[in-house]
C-alpha positions as CSV (number, residue, x, y, z in Angstrom):
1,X,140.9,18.0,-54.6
2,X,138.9,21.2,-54.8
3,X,138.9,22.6,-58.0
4,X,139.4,26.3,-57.9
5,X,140.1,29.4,-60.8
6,X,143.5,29.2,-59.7
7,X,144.1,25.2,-60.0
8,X,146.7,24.0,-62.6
9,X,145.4,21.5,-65.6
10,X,147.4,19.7,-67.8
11,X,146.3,17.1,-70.6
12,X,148.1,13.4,-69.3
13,X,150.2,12.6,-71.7
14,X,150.1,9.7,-74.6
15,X,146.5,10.6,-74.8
16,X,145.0,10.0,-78.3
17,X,142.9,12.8,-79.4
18,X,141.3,12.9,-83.1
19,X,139.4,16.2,-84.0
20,X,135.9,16.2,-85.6
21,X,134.9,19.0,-86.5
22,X,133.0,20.2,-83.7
23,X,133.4,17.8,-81.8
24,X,136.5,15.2,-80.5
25,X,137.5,11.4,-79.6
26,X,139.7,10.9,-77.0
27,X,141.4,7.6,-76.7
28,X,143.4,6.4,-73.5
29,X,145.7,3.8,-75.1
30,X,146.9,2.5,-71.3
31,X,143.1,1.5,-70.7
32,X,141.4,1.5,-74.0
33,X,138.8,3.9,-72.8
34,X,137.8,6.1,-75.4
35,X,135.3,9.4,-74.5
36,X,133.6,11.8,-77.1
37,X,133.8,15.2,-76.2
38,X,131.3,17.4,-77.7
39,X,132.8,21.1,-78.8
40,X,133.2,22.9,-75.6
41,X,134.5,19.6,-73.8
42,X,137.0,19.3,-76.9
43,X,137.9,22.8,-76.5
44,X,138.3,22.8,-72.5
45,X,140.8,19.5,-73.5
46,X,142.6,22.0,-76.3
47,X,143.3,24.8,-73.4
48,X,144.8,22.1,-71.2
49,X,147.2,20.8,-73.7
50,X,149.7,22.9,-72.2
51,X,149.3,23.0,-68.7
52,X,146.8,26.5,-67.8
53,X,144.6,27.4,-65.1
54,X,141.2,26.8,-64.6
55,X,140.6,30.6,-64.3
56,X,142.3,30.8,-67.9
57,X,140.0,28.1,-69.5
58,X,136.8,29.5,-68.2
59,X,138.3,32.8,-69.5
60,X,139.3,31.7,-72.8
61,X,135.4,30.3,-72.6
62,X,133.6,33.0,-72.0
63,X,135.1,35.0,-75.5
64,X,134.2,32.7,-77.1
65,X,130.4,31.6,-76.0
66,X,127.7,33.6,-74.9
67,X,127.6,31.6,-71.1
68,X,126.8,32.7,-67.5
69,X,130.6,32.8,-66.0
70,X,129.3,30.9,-62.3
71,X,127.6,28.2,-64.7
72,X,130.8,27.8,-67.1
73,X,133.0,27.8,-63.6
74,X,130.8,24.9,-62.5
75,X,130.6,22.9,-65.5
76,X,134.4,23.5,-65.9
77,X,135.1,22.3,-62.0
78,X,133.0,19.4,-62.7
79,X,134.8,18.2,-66.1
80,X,138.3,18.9,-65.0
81,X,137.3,16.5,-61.9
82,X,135.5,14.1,-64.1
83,X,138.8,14.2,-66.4
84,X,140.8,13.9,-63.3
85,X,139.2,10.8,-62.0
86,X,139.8,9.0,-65.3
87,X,143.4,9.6,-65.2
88,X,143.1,11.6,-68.0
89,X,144.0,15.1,-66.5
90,X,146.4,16.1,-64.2
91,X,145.7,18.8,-61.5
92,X,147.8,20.6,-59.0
């Protein structure tokens, strides 16, 4: 699926997630998998905790970094598909 500003993102549920500071672990207890997320990564998984738009992510993003918007649209795109192909993110 193309991932667009206008694509909905929602956090799977039963997903483990322990804060550290600046950084996150996620834990997938269905597979055992578990990912560190440095802070932006963590924060991206934050916004999507209840289910948002891309466009509102990379918006929430860009007050609080100092980031080119077409570079933090890509990097988004590229970790909700990432997320999305571990089964740890739900788009529609």
């Amino acid at each position: 699926m193309l991932i667009s500003p206008g694509t909905t993102v929602v956090v799977s549920q039963n997903l483990a997630v322990a804060d550290l500071g600046d950084e996150a672990v996620l834990l997938d207890p269905n597979t055992g998998n578990y990912f560190g997320l440095n802070e932006v990564a963590a924060r991206i998984l934050e916004l999507a905790a209840s289910e948002t738009t891309v466009d509102r992510i990379v918006k929430a993003l860009l007050d609080e970094y100092d980031v080119d918007r077409a570079r933090l649209e890509a990097d988004v795109a590229v970790f909700v598909k990432d997320l999305e192909a571990k089964g740890l993110l739900s788009v529609r």
